[in-house]
mmCIF file as gemmi writes it, N, C-alpha and C atoms, coordinates in Angstrom:
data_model
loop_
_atom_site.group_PDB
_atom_site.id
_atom_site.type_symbol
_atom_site.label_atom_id
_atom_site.label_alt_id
_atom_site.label_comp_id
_atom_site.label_asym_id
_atom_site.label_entity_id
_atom_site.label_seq_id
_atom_site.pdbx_PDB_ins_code
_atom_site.Cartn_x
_atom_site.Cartn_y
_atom_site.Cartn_z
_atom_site.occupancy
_atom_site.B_iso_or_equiv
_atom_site.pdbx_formal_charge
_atom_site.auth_seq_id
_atom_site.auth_asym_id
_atom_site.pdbx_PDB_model_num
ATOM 1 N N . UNK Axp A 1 ? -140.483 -56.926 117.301 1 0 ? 1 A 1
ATOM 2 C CA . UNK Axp A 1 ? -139.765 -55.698 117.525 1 0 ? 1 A 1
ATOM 3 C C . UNK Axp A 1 ? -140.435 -54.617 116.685 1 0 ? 1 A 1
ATOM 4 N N . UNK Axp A 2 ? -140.305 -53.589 117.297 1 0 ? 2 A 1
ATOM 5 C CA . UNK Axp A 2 ? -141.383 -52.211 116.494 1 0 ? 2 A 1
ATOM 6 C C . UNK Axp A 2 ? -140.02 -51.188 116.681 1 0 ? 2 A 1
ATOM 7 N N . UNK Axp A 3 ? -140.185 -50.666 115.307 1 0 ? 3 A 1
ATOM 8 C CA . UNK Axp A 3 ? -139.773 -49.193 115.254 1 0 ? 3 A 1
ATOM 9 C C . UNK Axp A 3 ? -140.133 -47.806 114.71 1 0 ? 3 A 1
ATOM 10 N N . UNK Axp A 4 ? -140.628 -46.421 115.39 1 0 ? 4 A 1
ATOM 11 C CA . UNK Axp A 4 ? -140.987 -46.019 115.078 1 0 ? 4 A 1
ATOM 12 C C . UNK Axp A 4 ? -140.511 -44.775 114.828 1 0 ? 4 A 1
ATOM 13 N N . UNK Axp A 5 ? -140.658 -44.054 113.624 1 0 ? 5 A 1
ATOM 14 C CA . UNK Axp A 5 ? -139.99 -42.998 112.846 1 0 ? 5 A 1
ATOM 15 C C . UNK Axp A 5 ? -140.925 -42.353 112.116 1 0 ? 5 A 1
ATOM 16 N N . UNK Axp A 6 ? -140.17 -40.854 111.87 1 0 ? 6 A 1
ATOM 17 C CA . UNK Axp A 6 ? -141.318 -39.722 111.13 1 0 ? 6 A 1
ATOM 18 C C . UNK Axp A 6 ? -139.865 -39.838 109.555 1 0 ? 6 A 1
ATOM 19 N N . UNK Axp A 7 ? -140.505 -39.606 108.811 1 0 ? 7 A 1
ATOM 20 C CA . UNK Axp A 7 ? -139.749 -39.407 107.935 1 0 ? 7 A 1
ATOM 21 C C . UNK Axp A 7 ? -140.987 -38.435 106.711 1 0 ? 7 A 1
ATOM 22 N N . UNK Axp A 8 ? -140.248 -37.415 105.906 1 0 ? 8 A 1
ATOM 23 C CA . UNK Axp A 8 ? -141.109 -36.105 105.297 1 0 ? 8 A 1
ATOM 24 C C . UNK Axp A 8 ? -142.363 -35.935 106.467 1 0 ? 8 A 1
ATOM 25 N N . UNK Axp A 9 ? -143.089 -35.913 105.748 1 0 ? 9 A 1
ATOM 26 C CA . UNK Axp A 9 ? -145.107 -35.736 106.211 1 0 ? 9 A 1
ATOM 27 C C . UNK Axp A 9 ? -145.241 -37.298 106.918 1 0 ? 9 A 1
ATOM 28 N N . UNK Axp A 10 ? -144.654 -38.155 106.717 1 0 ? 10 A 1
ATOM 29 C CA . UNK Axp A 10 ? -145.589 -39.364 106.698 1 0 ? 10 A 1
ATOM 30 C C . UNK Axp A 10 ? -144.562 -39.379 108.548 1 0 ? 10 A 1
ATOM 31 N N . UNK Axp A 11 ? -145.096 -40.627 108.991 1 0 ? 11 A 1
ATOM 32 C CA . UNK Axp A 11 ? -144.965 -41.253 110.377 1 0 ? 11 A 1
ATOM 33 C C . UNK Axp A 11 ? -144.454 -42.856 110.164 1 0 ? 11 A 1
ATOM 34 N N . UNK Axp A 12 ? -143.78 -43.742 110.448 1 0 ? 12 A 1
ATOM 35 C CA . UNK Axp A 12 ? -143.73 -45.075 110.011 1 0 ? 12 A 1
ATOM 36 C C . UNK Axp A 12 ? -143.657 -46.243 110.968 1 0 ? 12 A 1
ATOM 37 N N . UNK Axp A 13 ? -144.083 -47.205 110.842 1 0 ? 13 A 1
ATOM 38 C CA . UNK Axp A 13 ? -143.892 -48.075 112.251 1 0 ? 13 A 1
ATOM 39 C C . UNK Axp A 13 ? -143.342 -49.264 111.543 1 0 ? 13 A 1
ATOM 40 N N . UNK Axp A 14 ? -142.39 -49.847 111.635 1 0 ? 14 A 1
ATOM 41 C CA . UNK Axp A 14 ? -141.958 -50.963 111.339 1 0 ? 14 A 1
ATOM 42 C C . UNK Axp A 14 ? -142.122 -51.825 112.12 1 0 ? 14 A 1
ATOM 43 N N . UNK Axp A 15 ? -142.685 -53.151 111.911 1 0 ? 15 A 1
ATOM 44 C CA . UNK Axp A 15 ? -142.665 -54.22 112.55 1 0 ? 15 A 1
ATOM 45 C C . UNK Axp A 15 ? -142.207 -55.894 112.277 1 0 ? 15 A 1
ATOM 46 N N . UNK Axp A 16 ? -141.108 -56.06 112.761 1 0 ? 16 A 1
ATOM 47 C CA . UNK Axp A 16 ? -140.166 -57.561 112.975 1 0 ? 16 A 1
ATOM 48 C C . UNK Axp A 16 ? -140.349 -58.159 113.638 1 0 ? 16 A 1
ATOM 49 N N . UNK Axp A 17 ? -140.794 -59.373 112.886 1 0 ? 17 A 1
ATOM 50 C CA . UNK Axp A 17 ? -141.232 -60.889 113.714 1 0 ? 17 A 1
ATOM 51 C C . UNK Axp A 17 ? -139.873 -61.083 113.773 1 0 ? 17 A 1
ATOM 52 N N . UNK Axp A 18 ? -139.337 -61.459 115.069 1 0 ? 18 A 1
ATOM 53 C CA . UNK Axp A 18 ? -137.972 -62.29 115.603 1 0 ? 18 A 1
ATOM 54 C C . UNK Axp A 18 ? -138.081 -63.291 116.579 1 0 ? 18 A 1
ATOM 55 N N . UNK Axp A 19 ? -139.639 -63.967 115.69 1 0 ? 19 A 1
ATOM 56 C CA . UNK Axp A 19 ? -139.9 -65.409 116.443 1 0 ? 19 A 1
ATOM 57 C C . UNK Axp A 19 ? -138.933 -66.175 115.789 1 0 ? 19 A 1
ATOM 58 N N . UNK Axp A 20 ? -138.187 -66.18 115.007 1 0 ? 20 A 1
ATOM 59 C CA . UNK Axp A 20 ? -137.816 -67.426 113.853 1 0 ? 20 A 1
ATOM 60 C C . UNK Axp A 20 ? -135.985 -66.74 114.291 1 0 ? 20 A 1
ATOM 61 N N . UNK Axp A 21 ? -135.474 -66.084 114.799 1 0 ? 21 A 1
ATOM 62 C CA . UNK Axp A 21 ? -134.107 -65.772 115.311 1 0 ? 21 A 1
ATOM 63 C C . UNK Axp A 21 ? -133.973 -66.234 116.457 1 0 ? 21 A 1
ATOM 64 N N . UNK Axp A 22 ? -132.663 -66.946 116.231 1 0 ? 22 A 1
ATOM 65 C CA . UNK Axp A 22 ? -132.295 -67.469 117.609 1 0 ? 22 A 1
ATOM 66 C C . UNK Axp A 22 ? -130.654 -67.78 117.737 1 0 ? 22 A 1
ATOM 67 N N . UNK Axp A 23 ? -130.146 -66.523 118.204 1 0 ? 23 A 1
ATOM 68 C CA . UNK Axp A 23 ? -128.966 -66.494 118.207 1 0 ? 23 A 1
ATOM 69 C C . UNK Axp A 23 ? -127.731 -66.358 116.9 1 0 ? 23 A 1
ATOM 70 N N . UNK Axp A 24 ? -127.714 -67.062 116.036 1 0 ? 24 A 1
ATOM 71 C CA . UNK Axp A 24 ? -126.989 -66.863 114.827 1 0 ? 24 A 1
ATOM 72 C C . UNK Axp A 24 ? -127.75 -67.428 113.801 1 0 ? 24 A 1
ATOM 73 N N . UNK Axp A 25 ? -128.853 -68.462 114.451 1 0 ? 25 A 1
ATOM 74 C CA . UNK Axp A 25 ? -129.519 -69.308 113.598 1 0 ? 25 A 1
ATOM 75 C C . UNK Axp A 25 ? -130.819 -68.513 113.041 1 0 ? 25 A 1
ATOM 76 N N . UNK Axp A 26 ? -131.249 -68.415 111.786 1 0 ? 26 A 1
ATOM 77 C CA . UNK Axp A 26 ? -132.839 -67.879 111.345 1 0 ? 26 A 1
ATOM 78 C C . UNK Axp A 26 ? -133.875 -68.816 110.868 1 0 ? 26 A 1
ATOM 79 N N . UNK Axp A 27 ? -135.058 -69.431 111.289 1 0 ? 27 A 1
ATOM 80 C CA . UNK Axp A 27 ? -135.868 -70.076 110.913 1 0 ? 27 A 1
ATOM 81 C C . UNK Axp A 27 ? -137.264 -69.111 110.609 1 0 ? 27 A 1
ATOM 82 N N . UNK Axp A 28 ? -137.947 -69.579 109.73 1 0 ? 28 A 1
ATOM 83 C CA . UNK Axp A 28 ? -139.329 -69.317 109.467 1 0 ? 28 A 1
ATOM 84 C C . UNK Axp A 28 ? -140.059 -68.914 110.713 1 0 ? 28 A 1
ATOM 85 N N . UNK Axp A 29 ? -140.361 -67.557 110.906 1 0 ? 29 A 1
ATOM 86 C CA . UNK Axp A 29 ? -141.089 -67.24 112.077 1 0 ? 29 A 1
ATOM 87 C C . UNK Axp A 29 ? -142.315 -67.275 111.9 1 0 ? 29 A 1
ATOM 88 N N . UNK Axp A 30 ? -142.925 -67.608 112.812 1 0 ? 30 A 1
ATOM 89 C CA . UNK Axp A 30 ? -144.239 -67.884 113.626 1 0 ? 30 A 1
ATOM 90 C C . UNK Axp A 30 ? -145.198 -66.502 112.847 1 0 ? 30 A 1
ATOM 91 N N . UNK Axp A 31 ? -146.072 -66.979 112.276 1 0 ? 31 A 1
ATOM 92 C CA . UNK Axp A 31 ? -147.243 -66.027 111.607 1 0 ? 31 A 1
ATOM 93 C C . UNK Axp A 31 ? -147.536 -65.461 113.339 1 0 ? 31 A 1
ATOM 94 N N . UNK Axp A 32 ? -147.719 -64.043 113.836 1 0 ? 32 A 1
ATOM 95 C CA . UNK Axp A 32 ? -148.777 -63.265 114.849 1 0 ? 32 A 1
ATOM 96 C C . UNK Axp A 32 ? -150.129 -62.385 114.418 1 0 ? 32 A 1
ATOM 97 N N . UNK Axp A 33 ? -150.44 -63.069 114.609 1 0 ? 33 A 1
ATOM 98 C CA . UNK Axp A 33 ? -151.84 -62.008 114.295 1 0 ? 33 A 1
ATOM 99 C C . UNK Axp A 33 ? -152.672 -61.261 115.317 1 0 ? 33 A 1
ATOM 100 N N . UNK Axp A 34 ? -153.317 -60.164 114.761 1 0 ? 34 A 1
ATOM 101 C CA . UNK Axp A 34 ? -154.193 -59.188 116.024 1 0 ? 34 A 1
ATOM 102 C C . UNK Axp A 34 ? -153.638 -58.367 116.631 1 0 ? 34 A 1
ATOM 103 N N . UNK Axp A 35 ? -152.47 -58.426 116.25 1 0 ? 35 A 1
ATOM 104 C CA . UNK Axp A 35 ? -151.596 -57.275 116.949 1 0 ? 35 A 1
ATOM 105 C C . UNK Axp A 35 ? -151.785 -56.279 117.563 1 0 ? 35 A 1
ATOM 106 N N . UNK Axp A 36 ? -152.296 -55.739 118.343 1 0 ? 36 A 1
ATOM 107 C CA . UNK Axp A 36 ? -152.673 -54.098 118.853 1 0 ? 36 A 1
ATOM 108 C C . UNK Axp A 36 ? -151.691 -53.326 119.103 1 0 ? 36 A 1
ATOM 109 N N . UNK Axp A 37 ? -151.892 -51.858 118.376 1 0 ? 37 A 1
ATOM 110 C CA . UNK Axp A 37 ? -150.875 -51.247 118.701 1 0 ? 37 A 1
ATOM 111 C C . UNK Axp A 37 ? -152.068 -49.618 118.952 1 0 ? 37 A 1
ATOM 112 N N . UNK Axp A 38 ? -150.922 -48.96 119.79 1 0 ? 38 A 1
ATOM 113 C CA . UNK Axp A 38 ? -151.365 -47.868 120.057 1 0 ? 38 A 1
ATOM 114 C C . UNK Axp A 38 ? -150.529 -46.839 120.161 1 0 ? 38 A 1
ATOM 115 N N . UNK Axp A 39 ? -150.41 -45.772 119.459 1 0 ? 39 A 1
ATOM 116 C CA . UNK Axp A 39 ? -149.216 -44.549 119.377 1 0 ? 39 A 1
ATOM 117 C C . UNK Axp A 39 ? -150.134 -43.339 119.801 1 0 ? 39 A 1
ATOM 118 N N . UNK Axp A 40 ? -149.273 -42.258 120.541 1 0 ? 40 A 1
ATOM 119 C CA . UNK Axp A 40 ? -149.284 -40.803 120.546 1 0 ? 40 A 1
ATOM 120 C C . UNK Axp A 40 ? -149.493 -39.937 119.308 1 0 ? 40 A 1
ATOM 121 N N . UNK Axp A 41 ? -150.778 -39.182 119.414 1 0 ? 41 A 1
ATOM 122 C CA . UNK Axp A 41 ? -150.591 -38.632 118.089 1 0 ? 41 A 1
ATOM 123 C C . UNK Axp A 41 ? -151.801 -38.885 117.343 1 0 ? 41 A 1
ATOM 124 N N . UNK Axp A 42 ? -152.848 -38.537 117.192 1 0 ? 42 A 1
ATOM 125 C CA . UNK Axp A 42 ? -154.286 -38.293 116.189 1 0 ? 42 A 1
ATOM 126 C C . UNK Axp A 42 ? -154.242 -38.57 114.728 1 0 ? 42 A 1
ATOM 127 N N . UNK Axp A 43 ? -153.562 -39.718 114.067 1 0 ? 43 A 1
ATOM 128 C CA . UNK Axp A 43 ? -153.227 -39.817 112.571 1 0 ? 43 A 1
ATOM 129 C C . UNK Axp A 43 ? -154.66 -40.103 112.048 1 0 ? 43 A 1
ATOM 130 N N . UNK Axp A 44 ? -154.766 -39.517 110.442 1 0 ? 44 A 1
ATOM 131 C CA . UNK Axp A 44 ? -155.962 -39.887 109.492 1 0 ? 44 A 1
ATOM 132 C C . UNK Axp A 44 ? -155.956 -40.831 109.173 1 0 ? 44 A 1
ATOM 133 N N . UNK Axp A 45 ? -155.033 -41.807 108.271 1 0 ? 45 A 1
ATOM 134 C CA . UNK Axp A 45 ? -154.823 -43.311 107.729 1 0 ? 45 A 1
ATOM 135 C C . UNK Axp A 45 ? -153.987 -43.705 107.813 1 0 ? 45 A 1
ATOM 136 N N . UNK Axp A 46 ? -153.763 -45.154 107.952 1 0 ? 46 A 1
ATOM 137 C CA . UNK Axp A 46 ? -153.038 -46.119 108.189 1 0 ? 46 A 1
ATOM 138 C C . UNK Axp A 46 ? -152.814 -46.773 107.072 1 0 ? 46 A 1
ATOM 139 N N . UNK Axp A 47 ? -151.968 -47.36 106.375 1 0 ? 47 A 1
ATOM 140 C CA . UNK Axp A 47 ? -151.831 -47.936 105.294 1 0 ? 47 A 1
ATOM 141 C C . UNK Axp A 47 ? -150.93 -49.516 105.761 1 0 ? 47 A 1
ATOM 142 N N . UNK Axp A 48 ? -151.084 -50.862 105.226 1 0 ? 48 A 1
ATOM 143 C CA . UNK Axp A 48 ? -150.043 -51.417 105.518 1 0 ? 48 A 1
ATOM 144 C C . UNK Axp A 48 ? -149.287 -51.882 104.156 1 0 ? 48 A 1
ATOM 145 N N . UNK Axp A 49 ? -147.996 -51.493 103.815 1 0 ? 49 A 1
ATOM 146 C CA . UNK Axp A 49 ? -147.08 -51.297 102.692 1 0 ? 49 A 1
ATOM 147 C C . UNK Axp A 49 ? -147.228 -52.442 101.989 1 0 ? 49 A 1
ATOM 148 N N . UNK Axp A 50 ? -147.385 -53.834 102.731 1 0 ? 50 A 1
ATOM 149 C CA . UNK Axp A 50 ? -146.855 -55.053 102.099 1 0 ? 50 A 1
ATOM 150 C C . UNK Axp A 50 ? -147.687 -55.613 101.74 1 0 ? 50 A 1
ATOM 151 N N . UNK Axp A 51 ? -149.233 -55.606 101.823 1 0 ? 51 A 1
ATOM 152 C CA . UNK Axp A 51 ? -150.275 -55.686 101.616 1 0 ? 51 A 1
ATOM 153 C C . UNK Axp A 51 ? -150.788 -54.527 100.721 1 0 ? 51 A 1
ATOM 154 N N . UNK Axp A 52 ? -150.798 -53.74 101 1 0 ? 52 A 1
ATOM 155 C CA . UNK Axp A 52 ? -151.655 -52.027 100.459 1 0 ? 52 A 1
ATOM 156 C C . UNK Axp A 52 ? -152.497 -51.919 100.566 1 0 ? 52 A 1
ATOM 157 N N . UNK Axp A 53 ? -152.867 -52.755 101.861 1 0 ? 53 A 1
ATOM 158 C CA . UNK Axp A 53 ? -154.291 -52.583 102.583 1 0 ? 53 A 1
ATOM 159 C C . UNK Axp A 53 ? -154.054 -51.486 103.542 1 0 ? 53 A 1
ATOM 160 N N . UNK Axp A 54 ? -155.403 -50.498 103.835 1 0 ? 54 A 1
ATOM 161 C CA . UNK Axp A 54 ? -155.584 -49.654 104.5 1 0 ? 54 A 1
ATOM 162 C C . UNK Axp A 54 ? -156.574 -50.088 105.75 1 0 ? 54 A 1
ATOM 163 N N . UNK Axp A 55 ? -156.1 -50.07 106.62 1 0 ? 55 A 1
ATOM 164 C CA . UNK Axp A 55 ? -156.301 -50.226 107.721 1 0 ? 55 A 1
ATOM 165 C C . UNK Axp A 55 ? -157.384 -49.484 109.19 1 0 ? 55 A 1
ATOM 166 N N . UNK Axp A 56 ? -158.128 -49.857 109.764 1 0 ? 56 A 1
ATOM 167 C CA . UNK Axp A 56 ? -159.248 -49.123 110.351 1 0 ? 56 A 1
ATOM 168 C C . UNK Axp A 56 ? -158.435 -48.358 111.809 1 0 ? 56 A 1
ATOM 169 N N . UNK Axp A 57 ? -158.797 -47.067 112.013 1 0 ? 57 A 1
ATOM 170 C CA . UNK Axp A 57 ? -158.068 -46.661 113.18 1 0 ? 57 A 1
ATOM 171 C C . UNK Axp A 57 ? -159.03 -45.985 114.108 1 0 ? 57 A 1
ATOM 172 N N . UNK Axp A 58 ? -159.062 -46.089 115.465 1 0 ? 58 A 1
ATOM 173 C CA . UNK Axp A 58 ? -159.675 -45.356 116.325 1 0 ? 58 A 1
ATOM 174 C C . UNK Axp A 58 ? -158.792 -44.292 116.817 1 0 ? 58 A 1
ATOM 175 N N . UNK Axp A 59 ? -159.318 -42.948 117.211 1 0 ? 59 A 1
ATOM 176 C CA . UNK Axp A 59 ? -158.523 -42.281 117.659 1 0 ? 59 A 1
ATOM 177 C C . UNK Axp A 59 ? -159.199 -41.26 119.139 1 0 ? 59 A 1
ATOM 178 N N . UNK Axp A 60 ? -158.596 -41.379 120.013 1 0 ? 60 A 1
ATOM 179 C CA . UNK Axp A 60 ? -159.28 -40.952 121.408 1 0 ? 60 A 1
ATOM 180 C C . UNK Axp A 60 ? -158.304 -40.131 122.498 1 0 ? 60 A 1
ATOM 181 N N . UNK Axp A 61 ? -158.234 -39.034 122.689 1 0 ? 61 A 1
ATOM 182 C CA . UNK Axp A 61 ? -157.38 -38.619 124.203 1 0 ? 61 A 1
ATOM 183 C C . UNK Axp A 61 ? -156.081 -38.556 123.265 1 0 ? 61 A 1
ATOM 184 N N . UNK Axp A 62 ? -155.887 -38.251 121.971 1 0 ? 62 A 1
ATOM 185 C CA . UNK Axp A 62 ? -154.566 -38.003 121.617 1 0 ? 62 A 1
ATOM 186 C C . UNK Axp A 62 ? -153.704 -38.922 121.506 1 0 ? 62 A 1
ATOM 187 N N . UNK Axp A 63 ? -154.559 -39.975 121.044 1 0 ? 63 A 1
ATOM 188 C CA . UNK Axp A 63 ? -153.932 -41.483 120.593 1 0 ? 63 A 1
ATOM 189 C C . UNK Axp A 63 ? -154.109 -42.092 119.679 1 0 ? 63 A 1
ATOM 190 N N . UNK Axp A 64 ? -153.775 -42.98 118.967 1 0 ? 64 A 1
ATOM 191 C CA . UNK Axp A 64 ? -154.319 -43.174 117.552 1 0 ? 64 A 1
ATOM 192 C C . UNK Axp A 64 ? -154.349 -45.142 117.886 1 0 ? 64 A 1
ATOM 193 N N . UNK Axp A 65 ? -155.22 -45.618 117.658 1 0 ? 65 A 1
ATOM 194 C CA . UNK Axp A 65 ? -155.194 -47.118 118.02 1 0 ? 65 A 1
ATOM 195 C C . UNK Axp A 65 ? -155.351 -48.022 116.624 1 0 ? 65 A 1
ATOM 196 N N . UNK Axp A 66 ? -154.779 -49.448 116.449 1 0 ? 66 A 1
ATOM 197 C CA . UNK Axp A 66 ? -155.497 -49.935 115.702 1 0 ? 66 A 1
ATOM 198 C C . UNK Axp A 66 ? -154.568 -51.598 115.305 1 0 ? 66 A 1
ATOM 199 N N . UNK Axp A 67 ? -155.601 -52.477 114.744 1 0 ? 67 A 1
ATOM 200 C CA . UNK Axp A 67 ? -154.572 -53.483 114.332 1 0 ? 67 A 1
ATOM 201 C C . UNK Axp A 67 ? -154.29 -54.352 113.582 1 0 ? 67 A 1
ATOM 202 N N . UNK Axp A 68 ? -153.25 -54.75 113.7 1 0 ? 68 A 1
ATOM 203 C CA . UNK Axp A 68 ? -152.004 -54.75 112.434 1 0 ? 68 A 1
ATOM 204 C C . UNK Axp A 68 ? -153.218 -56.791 112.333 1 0 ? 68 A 1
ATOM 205 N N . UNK Axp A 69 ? -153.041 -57.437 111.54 1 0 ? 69 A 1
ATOM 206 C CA . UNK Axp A 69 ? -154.085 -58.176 110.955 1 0 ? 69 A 1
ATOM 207 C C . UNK Axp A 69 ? -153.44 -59.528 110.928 1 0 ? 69 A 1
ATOM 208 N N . UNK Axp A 70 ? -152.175 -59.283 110.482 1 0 ? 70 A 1
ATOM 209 C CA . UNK Axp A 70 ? -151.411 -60.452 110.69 1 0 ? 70 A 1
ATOM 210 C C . UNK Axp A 70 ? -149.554 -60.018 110.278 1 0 ? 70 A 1
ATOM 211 N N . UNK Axp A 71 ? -148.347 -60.74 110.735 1 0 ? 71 A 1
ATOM 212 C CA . UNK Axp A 71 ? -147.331 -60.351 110.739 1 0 ? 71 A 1
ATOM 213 C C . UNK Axp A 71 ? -146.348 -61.445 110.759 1 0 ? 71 A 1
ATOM 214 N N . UNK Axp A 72 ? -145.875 -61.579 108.872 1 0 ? 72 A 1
ATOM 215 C CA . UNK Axp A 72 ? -145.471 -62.478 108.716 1 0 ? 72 A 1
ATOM 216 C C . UNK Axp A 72 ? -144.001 -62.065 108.98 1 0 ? 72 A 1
ATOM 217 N N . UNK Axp A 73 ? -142.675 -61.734 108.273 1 0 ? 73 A 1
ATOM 218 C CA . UNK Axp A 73 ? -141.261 -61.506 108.917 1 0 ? 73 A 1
ATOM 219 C C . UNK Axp A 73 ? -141.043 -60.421 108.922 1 0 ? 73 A 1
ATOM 220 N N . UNK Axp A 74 ? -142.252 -59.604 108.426 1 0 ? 74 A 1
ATOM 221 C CA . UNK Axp A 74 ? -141.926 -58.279 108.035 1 0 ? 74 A 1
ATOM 222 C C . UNK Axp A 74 ? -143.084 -57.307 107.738 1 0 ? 74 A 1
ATOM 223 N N . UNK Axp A 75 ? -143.502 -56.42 108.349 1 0 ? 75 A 1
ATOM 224 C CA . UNK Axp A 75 ? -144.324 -54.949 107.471 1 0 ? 75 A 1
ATOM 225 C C . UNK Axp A 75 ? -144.182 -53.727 108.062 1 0 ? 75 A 1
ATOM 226 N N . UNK Axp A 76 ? -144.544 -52.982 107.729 1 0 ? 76 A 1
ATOM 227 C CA . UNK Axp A 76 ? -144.1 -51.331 107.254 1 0 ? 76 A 1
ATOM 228 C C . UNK Axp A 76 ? -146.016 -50.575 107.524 1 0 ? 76 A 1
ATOM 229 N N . UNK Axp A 77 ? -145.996 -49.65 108.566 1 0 ? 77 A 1
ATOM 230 C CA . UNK Axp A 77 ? -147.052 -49.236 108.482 1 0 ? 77 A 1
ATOM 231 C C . UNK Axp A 77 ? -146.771 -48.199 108.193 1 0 ? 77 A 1
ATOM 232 N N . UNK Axp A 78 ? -147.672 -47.24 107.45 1 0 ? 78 A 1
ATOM 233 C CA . UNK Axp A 78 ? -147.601 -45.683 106.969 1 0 ? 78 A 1
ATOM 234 C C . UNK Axp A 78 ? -148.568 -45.321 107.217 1 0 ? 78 A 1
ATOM 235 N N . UNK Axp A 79 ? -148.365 -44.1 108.398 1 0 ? 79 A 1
ATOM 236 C CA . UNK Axp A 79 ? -149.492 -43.19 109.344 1 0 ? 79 A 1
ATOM 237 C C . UNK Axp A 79 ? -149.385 -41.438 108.667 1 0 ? 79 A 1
ATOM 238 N N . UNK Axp A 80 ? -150.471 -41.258 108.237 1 0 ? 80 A 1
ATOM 239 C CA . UNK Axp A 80 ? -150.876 -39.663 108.219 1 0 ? 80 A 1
ATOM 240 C C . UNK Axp A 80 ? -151.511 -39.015 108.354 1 0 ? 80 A 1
């Protein structure tokens, strides 16, 4: 699940593994990796919060591309 929000200057994309939910029950979700994502919008850097790795982005036609590396239950991207 992705959510995406501007909050001050910055842009944010949250992303939830809800491989490991299943109904009331929560288990250890499934590592995804390679993720591709692609948003509206020409951003300079990508940061990923939970790591504080900065991240490589292409940007083309008013899009900003790039991807997320691996996604364990939880991370936080910060676009500016």
């Amino acid at each position: 699940e992705m959510s995406l929000m501007k909050q001050g200057g910055q842009t944010q994309l949250h992303l939830m593994n809800l491989s490991g939910h299943s109904s009331t029950a929560y288990f250890t979700p499934l590592p995804m990796q390679n993720i591709s994502i692609q948003i509206a919008g020409e951003y300079r850097n990508a940061r990923l919060v939970d790591s504080g790795r900065k991240i490589s982005m292409k940007r083309e036609g008013g899009y900003t591309s790039f991807i997320i590396p691996q996604l364990g239950e939880y991370e936080l991207v910060v676009l500016d």
